[in-house]
N, C-alpha and C positions, 0 to 999 in steps of 0.2 A: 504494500500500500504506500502510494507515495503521499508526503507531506502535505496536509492540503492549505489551500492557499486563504491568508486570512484576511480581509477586508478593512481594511482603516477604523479603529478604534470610535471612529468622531460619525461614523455613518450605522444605518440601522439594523444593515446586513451584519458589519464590525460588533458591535455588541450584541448580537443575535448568537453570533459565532464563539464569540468570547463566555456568554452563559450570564453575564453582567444582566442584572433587575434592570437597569437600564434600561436595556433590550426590550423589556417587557413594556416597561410604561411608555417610550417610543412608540412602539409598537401599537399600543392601543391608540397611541392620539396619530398615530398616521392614515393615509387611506388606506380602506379592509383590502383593497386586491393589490398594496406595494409589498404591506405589512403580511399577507401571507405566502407572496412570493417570498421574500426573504427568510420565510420559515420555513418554506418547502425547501429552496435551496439548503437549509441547515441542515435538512431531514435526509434529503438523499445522498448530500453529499458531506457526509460526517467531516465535523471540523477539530475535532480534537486530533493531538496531538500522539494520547496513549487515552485510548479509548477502555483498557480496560480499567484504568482507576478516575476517571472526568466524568461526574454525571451531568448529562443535558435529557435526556430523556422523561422526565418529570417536567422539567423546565419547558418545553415544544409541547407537552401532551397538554400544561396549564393552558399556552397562547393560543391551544387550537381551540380549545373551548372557549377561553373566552372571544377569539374572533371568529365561534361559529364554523370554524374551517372545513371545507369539505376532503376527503379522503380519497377524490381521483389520482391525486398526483402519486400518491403513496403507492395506490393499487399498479397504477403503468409502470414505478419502478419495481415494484417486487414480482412483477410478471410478466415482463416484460422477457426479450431473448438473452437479454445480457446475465440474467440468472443463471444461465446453462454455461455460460462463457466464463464468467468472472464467480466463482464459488468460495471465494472468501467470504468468511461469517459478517466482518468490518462491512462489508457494501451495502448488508442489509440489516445488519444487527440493530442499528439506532433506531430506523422506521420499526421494526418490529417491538421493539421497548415502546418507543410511543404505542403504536395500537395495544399494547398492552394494559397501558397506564390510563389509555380512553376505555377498554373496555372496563376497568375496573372503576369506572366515571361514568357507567353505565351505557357509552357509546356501542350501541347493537352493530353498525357497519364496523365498526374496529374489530368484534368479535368475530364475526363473519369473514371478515378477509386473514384473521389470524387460523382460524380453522379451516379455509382453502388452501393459506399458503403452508398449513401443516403439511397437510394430504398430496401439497404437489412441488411444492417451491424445493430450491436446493437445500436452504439454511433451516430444515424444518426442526431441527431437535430444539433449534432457540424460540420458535415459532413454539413449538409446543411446552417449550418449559415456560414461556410466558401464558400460555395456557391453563395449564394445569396448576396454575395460583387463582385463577379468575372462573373459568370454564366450570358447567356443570359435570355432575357423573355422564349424563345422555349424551351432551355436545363430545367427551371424550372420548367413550366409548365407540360414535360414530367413526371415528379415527384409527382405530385399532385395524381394521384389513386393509386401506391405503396402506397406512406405516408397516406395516408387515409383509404388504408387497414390495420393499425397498430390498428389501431382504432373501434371496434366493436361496428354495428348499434346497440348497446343498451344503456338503461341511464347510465351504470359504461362508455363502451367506448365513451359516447356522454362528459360525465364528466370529463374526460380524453383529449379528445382534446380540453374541452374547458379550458383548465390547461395548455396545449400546447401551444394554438395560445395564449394566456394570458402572459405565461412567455417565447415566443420565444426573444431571443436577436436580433435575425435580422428578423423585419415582415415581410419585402418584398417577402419571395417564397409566403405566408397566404394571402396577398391583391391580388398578382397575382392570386394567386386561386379561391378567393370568387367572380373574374369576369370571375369564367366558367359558361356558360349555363347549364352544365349538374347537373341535382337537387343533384346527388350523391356526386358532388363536390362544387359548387359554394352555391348554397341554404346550405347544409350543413356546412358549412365553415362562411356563417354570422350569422349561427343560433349560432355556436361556438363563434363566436366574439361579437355576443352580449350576450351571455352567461358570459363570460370574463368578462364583461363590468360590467354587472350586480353581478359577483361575487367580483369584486375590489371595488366596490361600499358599499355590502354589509359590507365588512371587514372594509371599512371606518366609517362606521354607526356604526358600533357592537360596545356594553362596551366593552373598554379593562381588564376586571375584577374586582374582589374588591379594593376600593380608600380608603384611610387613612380619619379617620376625621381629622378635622381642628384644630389638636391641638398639640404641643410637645409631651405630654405622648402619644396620639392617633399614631402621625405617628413613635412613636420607636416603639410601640405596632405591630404596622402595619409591621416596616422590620424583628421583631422577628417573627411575624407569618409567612413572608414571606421567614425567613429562615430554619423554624423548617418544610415547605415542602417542601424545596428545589430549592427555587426561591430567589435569591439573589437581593434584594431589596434596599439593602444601596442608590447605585448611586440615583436613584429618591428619595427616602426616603429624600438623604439629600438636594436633592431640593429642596423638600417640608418644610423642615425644614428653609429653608433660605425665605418662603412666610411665614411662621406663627411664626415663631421664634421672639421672643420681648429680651430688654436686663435682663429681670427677671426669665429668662427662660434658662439663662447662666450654673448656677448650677447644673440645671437640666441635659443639656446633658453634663458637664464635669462631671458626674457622672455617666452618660450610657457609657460615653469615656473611665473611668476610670477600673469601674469594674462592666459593664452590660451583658448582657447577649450577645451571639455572634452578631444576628444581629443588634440589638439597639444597639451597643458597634462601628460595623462597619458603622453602618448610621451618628450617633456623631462625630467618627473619619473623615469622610470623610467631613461633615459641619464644625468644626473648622478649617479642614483645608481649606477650601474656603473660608473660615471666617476671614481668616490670623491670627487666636488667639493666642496671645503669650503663650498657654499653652500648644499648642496643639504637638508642637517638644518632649518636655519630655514626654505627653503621646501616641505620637508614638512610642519611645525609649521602654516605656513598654508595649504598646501591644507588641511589636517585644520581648520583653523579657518574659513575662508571658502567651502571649495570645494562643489560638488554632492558629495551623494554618493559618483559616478562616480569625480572627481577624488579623494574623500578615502579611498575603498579603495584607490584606483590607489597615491595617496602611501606609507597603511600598507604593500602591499605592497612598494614600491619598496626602503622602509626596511629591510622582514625581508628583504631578499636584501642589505644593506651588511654587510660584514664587519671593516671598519678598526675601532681603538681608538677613535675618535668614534663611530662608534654606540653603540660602548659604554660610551663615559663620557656621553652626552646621556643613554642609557636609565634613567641613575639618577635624572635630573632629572623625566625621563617616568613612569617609574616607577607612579608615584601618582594617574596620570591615572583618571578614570573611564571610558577610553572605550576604542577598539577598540587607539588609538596606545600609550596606558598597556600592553595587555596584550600588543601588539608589543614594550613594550619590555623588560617579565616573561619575555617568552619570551628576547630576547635576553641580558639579564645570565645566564638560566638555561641559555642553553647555550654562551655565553662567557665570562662574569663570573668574578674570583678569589674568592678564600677571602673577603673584605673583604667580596663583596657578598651571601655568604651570609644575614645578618638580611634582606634585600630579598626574596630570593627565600623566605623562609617568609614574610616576612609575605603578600605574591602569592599564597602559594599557599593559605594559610590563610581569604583575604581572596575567592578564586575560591573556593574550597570553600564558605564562607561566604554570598554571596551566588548563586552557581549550581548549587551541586549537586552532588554525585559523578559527574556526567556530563558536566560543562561540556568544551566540545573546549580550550580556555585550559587544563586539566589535562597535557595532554601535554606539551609542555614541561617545565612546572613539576617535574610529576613527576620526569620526566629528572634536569632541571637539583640536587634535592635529594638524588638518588642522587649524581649527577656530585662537587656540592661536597661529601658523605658529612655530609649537615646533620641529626646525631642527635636533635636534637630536632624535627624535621620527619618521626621515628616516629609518634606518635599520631593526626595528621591522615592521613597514609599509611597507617597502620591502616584506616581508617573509611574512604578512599577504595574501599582494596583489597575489606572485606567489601559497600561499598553499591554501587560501580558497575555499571551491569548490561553495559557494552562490557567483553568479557575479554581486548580489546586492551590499554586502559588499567590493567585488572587486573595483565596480566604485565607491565605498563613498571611499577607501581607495586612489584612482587616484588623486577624487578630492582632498583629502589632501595631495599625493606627490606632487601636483600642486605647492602648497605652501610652500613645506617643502622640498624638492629635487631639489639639482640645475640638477641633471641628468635626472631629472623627461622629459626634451623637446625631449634630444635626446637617451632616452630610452622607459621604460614603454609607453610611449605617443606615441611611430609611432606606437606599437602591439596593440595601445588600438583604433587606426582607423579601428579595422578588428574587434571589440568586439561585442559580441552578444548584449549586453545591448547601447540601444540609447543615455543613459545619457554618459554613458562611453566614446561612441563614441563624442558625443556633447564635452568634456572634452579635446580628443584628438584633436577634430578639430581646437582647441582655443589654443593648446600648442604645439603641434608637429613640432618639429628641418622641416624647409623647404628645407634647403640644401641636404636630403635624399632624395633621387630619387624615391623611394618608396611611400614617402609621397607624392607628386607633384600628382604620377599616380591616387594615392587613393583617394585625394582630388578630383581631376576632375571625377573622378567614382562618388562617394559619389553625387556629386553637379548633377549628368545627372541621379540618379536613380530613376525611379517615387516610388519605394518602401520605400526609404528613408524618416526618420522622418522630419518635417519642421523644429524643434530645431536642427539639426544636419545638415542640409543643408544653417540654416541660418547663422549657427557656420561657415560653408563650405566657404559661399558666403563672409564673414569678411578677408579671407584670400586670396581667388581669386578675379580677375576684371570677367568684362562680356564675356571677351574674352578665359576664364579661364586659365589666366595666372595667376602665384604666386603673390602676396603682399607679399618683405618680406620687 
């Protein structure tokens, strides 16, 4: 899936795409047929980034109700020919979360095309597992000889569904089934499930491959051979090294840390540093200076899992670095660092904004870290984060930090972020949002009566309303 292409921040596609409440309340004051192009463009052509952790799918199923939306567009892409061509779950996964989220909004056409595109489309196990939360016994049932004609009476299609009913996300259409009389469905259906059974079983029995012996030389031995085919071994490797590891044996791996071969170099590095060894900073310093690249990811990570007060006080020296270790060490004063090392972490963060973008992943942290220390002047860059990023992950981690760092944060950002695709976001807004907006009062009492609404977000709700949903202010 290629990156998809995202719309200027200041237009209404741009904050459609971004997931921004903005989006929404645009959205409603513009005209019904621009304002549902721009939603339909969202819908078919997913604008996230990593679609599996960015929700918009709640966020498009709200704008369709409330602009009345109709559901052709939806129906010509997901059945259209390009279904048969492009069988990536990403193409149609989003539109199928929205009819989801309509039928459980009581939209009857959303159900209806989610139940054709069970029985025919390519992406149907998503098609059905949005289903089988929503969906009757009858409606699922009906389903059960389509979806079982997918599946060829032979040992590859027997193998196959028993792969299916094994890794389905949501079993309930597969239990409904297996209590049909007909042998074609029911009987076939527990022959699959215990099939499943027997295959998860099996995997749990199986070696998981060759094991290091029991000894320092044996287990570096072990992550070099593990690396010289292609299997990155360090991480257990230097588990293993922390069960048989003795203090006479010290030498040994600062010497595979030092100047060992790639993977005994990266299994060393990674045990010292779980180790807390006071040597192990300076021979991170040179892996990251001399080592392969292998070695020199291996080293930065080792470092961002060290927790002691020397990491933290090296990071300020690291700090300034141009390179991967510098923004290892950005991250660290920003999510340990005191009050002292707050100048460090804006300039980091100003300095990643500057050079990468509103999307740099070096933001996460940062971001954190300037809520954490409540670094007020670390509002304006946070500002421009919050309207340019188009991940509405890093969006709502930036809210939370104008929470703390924006006096303007209650009666701005915070009412548009009660309309945000992301739950946390919304949770943030519900605990901060200026009440004297009339806007807010409406959205609150919405928010608190929606059965689709998250319960951290309704519980946020409930802190600022009585039973009677009046305001608390």
């Amino acid at each position: 899936m290629f990156d998809p292409v995202i719309a200027p921040s200041g237009t209404l596609l741009g904050l459609l795409q971004r997931g921004r409440g903005d989006g929404t309340l645009h959205a409603l004051a513009a005209p019904r047929a621009e304002a549902l192009a721009a939603l339909n463009h969202c819908v078919l052509d997913d604008p996230r980034h990593d679609w599996r952790v960015e929700n918009r799918s709640l966020y498009y199923a709200r704008l369709y109700l409330d602009l009345h939306g109709g559901l052709d567009e939806i129906e010509a892409h997901l059945f259209g020919a390009e279904d048969h061509l492009d069988t990536e779950e990403s193409r149609t996964g989003l539109a199928l979360a929205v009819l989801g989220h309509l039928a459980s909004y009581g939209r009857r056409d959303a159900l209806l095309l989610l139940r054709r595109y069970a029985a025919t489309g390519t992406n149907w196990a998503w098609a059905l597992d949005e289903l089988a939360l929503r969906d009757d016994d009858a409606g699922l049932r009906a389903l059960a000889v389509p979806v079982l004609a997918r599946f060829p009476a032979d040992a590859e299609g027997e193998a196959e569904l028993a792969a299916a009913v094994r890794d389905a996300f949501e079993p309930r259409p597969w239990r409904l089934w297996a209590e049909d009389p007909r042998p074609t469905v029911g009987a076939r259906l527990k022959a699959a499930r215990e099939q499943g059974s027997f295959d998860r079983w099996q995997r749990q029995m199986r070696p998981g491959g060759p094991r290091p012996g029991w000894s320092v030389r044996a287990v570096l031995d072990w992550a070099q051979e593990g690396h010289e085919r292609g299997a990155e071994l360090y991480g257990p490797a230097a588990r293993c090294l922390v069960a048989v590891a003795a203090p006479e044996d010290r030498d040994t791996i600062l010497a595979a840390a030092r100047s060992g071969p790639d993977g005994a170099r990266c299994a060393a590095l990674h045990y010292l540093a779980e180790a807390q060894d006071p040597a192990v900073l300076d021979l991170v310093e040179s892996a990251v200076a001399d080592g392969s690249p292998t070695v020199a990811d291996a080293a930065v990570t080792a470092y961002q899992r060290m927790s002691g007060e020397a990491a933290v006080d090296r990071a300020r020296g690291w700090i300034h670095r141009p390179d991967a270790l510098g923004a290892a060490a950005a991250a660290t004063l920003a999510h340990r660092g005191g009050p002292e090392d707050s100048p460090l972490v804006l300039g980091a963060l100003r300095e990643t904004v500057r050079a990468q973008g509103p999307d740099a992943p070096a933001l996460y942290p940062l971001v954190d870290g300037a809520g954490r220390l409540g670094i007020v002047c670390a509002a304006p860059v946070l500002r421009h984060v919050y309207r340019e990023t188009a991940s509405s992950q890093l969006r709502g981690r930036t809210a939370r930090a104008l929470a703390t760092t924006d006096a303007g944060f209650a009666s701005g950002f915070a009412v548009e972020c009660l309309w945000d695709c992301e739950e946390t976001t919304r949770e943030i807004a519900a605990l901060h949002a200026e009440t004297g907006d009339a806007r807010v009062a409406d959205r609150l009492r919405r928010l608190a009566a929606d059965p689709a609404e998250e319960a951290e977000v309704q519980d946020a709700v409930r802190g600022r309303i009585g039973p009677d949903l009046d305001l608390q202010v």
